[in-house]
C-alpha positions in Angstrom: -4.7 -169.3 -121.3 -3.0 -172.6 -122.1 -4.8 -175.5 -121.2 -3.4 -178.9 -120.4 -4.7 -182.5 -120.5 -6.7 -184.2 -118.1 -3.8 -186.6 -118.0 -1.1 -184.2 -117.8 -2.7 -182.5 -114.9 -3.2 -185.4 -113.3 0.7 -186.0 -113.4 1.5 -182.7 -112.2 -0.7 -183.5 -109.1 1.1 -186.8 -108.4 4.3 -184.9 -109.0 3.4 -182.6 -106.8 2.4 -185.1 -104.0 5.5 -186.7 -104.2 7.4 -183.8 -103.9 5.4 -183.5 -100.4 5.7 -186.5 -99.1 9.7 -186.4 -100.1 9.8 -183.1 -97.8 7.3 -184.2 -94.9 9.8 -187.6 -94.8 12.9 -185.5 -94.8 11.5 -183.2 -92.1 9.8 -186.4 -90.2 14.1 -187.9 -89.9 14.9 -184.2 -88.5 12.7 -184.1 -85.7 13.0 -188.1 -85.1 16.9 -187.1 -84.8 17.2 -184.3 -82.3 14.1 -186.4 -80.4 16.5 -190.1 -80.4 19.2 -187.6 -79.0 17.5 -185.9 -76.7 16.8 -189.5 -75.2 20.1 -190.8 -75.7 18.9 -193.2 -78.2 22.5 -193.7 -80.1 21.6 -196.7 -82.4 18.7 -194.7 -83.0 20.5 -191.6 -83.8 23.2 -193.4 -86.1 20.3 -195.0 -87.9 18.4 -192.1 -88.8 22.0 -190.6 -90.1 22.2 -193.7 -92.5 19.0 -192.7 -93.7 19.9 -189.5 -94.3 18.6 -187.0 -91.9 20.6 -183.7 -91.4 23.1 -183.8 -88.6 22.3 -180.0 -88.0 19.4 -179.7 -88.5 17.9 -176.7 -86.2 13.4 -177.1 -85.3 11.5 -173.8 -84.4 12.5 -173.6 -81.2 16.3 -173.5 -82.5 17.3 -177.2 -80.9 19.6 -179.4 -82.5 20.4 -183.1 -82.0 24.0 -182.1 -80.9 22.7 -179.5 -78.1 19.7 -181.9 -77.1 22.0 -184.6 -76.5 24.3 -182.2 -74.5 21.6 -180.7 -72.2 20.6 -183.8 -71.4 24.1 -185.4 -70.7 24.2 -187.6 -73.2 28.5 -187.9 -73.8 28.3 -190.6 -76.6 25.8 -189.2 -78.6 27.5 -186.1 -78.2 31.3 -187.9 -79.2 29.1 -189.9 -81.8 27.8 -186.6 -83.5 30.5 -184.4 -83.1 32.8 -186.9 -85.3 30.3 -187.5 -88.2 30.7 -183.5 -88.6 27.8 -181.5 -86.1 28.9 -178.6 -85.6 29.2 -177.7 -81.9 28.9 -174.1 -82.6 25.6 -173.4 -83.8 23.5 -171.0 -81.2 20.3 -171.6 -80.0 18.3 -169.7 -77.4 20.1 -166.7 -75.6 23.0 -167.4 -78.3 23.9 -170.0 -76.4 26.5 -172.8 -78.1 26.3 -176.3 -77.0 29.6 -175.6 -75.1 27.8 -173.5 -73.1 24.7 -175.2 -72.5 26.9 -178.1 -71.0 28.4 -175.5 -69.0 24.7 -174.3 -67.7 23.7 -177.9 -67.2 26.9 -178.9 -65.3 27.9 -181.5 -67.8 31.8 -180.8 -67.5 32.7 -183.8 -68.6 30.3 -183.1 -72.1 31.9 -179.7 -72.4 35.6 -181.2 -71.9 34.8 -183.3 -75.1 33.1 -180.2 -77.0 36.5 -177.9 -75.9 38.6 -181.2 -77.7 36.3 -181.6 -80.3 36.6 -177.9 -81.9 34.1 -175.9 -79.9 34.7 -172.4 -80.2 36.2 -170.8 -77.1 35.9 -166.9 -78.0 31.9 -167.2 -78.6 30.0 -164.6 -76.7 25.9 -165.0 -75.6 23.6 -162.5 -76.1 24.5 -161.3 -72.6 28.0 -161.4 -73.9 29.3 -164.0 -71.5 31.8 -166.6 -72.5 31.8 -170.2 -72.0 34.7 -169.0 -69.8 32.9 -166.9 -68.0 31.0 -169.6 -67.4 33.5 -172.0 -66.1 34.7 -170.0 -64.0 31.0 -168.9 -62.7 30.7 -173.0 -62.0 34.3 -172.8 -60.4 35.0 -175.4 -63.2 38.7 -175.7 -62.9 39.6 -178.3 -65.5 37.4 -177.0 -67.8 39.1 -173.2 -67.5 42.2 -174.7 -67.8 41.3 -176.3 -70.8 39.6 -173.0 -72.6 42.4 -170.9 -71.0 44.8 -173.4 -72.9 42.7 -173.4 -76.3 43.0 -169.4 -76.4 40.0 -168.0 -74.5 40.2 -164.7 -74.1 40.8 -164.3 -70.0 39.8 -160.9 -69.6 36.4 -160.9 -72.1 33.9 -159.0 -69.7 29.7 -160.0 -70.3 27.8 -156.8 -71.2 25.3 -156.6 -68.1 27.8 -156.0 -64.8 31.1 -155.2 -66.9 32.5 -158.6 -65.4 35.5 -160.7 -66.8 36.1 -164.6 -65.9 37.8 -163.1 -62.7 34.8 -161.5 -61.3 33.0 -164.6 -61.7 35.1 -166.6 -59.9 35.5 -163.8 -57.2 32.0 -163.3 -56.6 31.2 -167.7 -56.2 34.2 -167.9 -53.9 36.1 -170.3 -56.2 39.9 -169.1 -54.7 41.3 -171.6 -57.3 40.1 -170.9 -60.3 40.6 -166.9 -59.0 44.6 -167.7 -58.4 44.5 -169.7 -62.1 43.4 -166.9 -63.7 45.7 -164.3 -62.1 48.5 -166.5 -62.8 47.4 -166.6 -66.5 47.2 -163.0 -66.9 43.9 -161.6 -65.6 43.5 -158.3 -65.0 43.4 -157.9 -61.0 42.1 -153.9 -61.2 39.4 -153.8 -63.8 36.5 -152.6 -62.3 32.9 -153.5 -63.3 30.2 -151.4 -64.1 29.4 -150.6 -60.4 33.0 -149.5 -60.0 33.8 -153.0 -58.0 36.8 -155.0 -58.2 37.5 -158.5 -58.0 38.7 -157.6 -54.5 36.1 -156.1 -53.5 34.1 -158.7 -54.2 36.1 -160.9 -51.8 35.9 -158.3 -49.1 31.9 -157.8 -49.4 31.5 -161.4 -49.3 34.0 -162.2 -46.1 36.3 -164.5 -48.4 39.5 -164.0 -46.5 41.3 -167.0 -48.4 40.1 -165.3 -51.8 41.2 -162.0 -50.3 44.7 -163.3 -49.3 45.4 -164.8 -53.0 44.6 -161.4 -54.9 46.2 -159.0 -52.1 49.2 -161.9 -53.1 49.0 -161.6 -56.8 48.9 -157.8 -56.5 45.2 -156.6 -56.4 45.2 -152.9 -55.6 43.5 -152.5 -51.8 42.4 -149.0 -52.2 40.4 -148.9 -55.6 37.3 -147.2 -54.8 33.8 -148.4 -55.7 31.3 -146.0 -57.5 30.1 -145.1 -53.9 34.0 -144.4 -53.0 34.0 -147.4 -50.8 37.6 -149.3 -50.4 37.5 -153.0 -50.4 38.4 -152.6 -46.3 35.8 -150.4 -45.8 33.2 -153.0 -48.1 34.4 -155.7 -45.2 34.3 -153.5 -42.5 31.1 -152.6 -43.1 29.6 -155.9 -43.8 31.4 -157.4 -40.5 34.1 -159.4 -41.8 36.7 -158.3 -39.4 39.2 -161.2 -40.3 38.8 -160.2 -43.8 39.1 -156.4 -43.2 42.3 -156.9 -41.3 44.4 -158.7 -44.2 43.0 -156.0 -46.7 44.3 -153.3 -43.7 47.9 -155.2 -42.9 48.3 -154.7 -47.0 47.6 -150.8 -46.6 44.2 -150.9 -47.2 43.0 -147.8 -45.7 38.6 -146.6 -45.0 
């Protein structure tokens, strides 16, 4: 067994130690980071930049400084990290991107600026929703308009219901963001796991206005549910008798 020198393993240990310290230091500017943009601390966070800490850096519980900054609403510490090369793209929890964490947190303004900035449109969550699925969920019309307009995929359904952008528009009662999507193609008869339609949707939930638009853009009033319920007989039944009338004057039949 080779044996070294008092001296020489006393430079191995300071080696060693530095080594440490280098890492600790380096990890200390990480956390420092995603905490200065968390708080919106901009000088802060260009600072610790300057000194080397990593713009992506990702802590345990998956947070980075770029989605910190963007759940907490932070727009110029977003613009600001987005433009010295974060990527906006990186999941965290859920799978989520920071495009659609602003989305969650109603920042529509942040994710406006993500959309701009090179956020990817097509991601899916772990649920399988889009960030348009999201907007149109919020009833978020500028911010479908600009996904729509980037190449979202209008018609990408989330894995747990079988619903596309439409059916989350349909379901919140957001009639513009449901005629904006019809007009840019969506799928009107797709039904969701339950057998449902975007129509029926409107019918179940009394939207007459809603109800008007897709009868308009060509929805199909007698597409049966998995219970072989037409969207009249979905407002009938639920007491929407304004509602069930349009759906009848279009043919809708029980």
């Amino acid at each position: 067994m080779l044996e070294l020198p008092p001296e020489s393993i006393a430079l191995i240990l300071l080696l060693l130690i530095s080594i440490f310290r280098a890492i600790q230091y380096l990890l200390d500017k990480n956390a420092r980071l995603v905490g200065a943009a968390s708080s919106g601390n901009l000088s802060g966070v260009l600072s610790l930049l300057e000194k080397g800490a990593d713009i992506n850096h990702r802590d345990r519980n998956k947070r980075t400084a770029i989605t910190e900054a963007v759940i907490k609403g932070r727009q110029e510490v977003v613009r600001a990290l987005l433009v010295r090369g974060a990527s906006p793209n990186m999941t965290g929890e859920g799978g989520q991107t920071a495009l659609m964490l602003a989305l969650e947190a109603g920042h529509h303004d942040i994710a406006l600026a993500l959309i701009s900035l090179g956020a990817d449109v097509s991601r899916k969550d772990d649920s399988g929703a889009t960030a348009l699925f999201m907007a149109a969920e919020a009833g978020a019309g500028p911010v479908v308009a600009a996904l729509v307009s980037k190449g979202a995929d209008i018609n990408a359904a989330e894995s747990s219901n079988g619903w596309t952008p439409l059916f989350a528009a349909a379901q919140n009662g957001h009639e513009s963001v449901a005629r904006f999507l019809a007009d840019k193609g969506a799928k009107l008869n797709v039904r969701d796991n339950a057998g449902l339609t975007a129509l029926s949707f409107a019918a179940a939930n009394g939207d007459s206005e809603l109800a008007q638009t897709l009868i308009g853009k060509g929805a199909g009033v007698n597409v049966r549910d998995n219970d072989g319920k037409t969207p009249f007989a979905l407002a009938r039944d639920a007491g929407h008798k304004d509602t069930a009338d349009i759906i009848r004057r279009a043919g809708g039949t029980p």
